[in-house]
VEXBA-157093 format. One record per residue (C-alpha): x, y, z. Coordinates in steps of 0.25 Angstrom, whole numbers, padded with zeros to 4 digits, always signed. Each point is the difference from the previous one (the first is absolute). Example, Ala and Ser with C-alpha at 12.3 -4.5 7.8 and 13.67 -1.06 7.14 Angstrom:
<nupas>
+0049-0018+0031
+0006+0014-0002
</nupas>
This chain:
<nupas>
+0054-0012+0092
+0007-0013+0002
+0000-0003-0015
+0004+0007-0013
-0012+0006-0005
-0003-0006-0015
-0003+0010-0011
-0006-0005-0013
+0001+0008-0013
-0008-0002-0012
+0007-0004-0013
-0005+0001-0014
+0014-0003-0008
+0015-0005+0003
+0003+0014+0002
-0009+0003+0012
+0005-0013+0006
+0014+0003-0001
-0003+0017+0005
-0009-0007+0012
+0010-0012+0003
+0012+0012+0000
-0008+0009+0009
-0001-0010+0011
-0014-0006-0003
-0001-0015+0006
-0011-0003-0010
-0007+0002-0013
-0013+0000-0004
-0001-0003-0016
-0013+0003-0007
-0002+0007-0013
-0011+0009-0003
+0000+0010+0013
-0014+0008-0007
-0008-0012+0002
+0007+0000+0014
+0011-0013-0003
-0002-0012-0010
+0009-0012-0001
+0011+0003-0006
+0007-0007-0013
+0007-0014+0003
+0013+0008-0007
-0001+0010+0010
+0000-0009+0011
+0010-0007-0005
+0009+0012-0004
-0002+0005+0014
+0004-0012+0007
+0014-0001-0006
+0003+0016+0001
-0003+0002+0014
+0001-0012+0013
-0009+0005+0010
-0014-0005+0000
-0012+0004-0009
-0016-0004+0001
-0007+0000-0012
-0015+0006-0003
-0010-0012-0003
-0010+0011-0006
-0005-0001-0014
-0010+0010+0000
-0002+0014+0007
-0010-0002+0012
+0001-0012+0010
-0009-0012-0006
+0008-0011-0004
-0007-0001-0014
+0005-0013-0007
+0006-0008+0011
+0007-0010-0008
+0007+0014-0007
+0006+0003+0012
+0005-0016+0004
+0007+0002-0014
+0006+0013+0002
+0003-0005+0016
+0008-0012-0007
+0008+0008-0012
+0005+0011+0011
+0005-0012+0008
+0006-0006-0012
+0007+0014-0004
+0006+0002+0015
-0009+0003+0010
-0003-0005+0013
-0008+0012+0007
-0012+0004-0004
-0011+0011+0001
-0015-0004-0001
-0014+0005+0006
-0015-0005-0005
-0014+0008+0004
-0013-0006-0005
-0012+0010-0001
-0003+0003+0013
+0014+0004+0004
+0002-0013+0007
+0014-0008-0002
-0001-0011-0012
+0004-0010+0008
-0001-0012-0011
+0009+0009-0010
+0010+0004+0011
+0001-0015+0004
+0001-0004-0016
+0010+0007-0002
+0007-0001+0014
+0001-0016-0003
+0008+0002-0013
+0009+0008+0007
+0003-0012+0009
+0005+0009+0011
+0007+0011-0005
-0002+0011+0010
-0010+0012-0007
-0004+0013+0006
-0015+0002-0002
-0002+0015-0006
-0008+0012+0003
-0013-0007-0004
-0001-0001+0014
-0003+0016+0001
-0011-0003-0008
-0006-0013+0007
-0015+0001+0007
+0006-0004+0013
+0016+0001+0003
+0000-0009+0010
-0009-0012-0005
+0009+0000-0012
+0012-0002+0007
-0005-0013+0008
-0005-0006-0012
+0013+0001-0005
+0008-0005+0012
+0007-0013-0003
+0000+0002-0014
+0014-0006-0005
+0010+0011-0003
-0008+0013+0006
+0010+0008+0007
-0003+0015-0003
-0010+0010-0001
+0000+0011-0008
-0008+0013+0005
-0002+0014+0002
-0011-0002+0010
-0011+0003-0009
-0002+0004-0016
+0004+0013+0003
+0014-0003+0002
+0007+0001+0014
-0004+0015+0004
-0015-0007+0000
+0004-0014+0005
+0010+0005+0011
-0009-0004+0011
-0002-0014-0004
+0014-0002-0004
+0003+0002+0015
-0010-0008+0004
+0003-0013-0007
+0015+0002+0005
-0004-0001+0013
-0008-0013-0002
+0012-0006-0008
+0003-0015+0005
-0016-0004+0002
-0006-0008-0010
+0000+0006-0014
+0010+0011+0004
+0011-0007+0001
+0006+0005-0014
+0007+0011-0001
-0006+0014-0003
+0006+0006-0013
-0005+0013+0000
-0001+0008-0014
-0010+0009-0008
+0001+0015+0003
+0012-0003+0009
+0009+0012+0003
+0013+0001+0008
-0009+0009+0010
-0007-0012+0004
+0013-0011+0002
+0002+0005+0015
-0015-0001+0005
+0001-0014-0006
+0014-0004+0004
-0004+0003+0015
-0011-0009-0002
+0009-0012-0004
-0003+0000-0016
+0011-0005-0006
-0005-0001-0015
+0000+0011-0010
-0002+0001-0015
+0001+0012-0010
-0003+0002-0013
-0001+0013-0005
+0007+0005+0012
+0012-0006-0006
-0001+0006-0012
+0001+0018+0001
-0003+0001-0017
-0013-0008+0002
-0004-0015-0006
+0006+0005-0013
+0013+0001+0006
+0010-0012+0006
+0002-0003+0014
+0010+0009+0008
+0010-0005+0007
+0002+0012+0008
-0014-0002+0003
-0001-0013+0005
+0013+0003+0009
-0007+0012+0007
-0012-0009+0004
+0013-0010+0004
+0006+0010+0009
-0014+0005+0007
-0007-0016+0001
+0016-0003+0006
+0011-0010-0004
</nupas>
């Protein structure tokens, strides 16, 4: 590796940030609502995060569990009070119906973000077809990041395509990075380090008593010390 691999932690409240930030985390994820699978957090939550903690954090642009857009101008709201509370990452995905990318909601949202970089999330598992969805998003403004297992399954499932995305990194529509997260265990960091991924997120990985508990420092530094750095 030629780089310092990142590793993203999900973050609920101040507490996770700061437990995630300690640990070594290089980012945070803040959503609220993990049984709907990660909402948009509250402006306040944001903003308290933003002053407890100094390394970078996406925001989730979800309103609703599922990946339709719904209301549109909702999210161009919610998109502008989280920039207004302190953010400058964000986190977003769109499917209509038939499991194909929403481009017109994706780019709605994309242009109020006037190029704040955005990873787009594991909707992607879900998509009709991975790699059209990928090149109808290339040259979106702000798009650096993929976040994926590989498939719906999570990364025991989607190992495979996982590896065989990495390899085509730098062609058009894969040149952002692979954040790989979703059923992600410590078993599989080596296979995907020797493959040249360099981005890792956890979520309940970093958390031993469950989504009811906090963030665990002593966690986090465990996937530190196996990811290197």
């Amino acid at each position: 590796m030629s780089k310092r691999a990142v590793l993203e932690v999900i973050a609920l409240d101040v507490e996770d940030a700061v437990a995630a930030q300690a640990g070594g985390a290089d980012r945070l994820e803040l959503v609220t609502d993990m049984a709907a699978d990660g909402l948009t957090p509250s402006a306040a939550t944001v903003a308290g995060i933003r002053a407890a903690v100094d390394i970078p954090a996406r925001v989730m642009l979800r309103l609703a569990d599922g990946f339709a857009a719904g209301d549109v101008e909702r999210l161009v709201g919610a998109a502008c009070e989280m920039r207004e509370a302190g953010a400058e990452e964000f986190v977003l995905g769109f499917l209509g119906p038939g499991g194909d990318v929403d481009l017109g909601a994706v780019e709605r949202v994309a242009c109020v973000l006037e190029g704040c970089r955005w990873t787009f999330h594991r909707a992607i598992d879900r998509a009709a077809d991975r790699d059209a969805l990928r090149k109808q998003l290339d040259g979106v403004p702000g798009l650096d990041t993929y976040l994926t297992a590989g498939a719906a399954e999570g990364v025991d499932a989607g190992l495979p395509v996982l590896l065989a995305e990495a390899r085509r990194r730098g062609e058009p529509g894969y040149e952002q990075q692979l954040l790989v997260g979703g059923g992600l265990g410590l078993e599989h960091v080596p296979t995907l380090l020797d493959a040249g991924i360099d981005g890792f997120h956890i979520g309940g990985a970093a958390r031993p008593g469950g989504w009811a508990g906090p963030v665990s420092a002593e966690a986090v530094a465990e996937w530190r010390r196996v990811l290197g750095g």
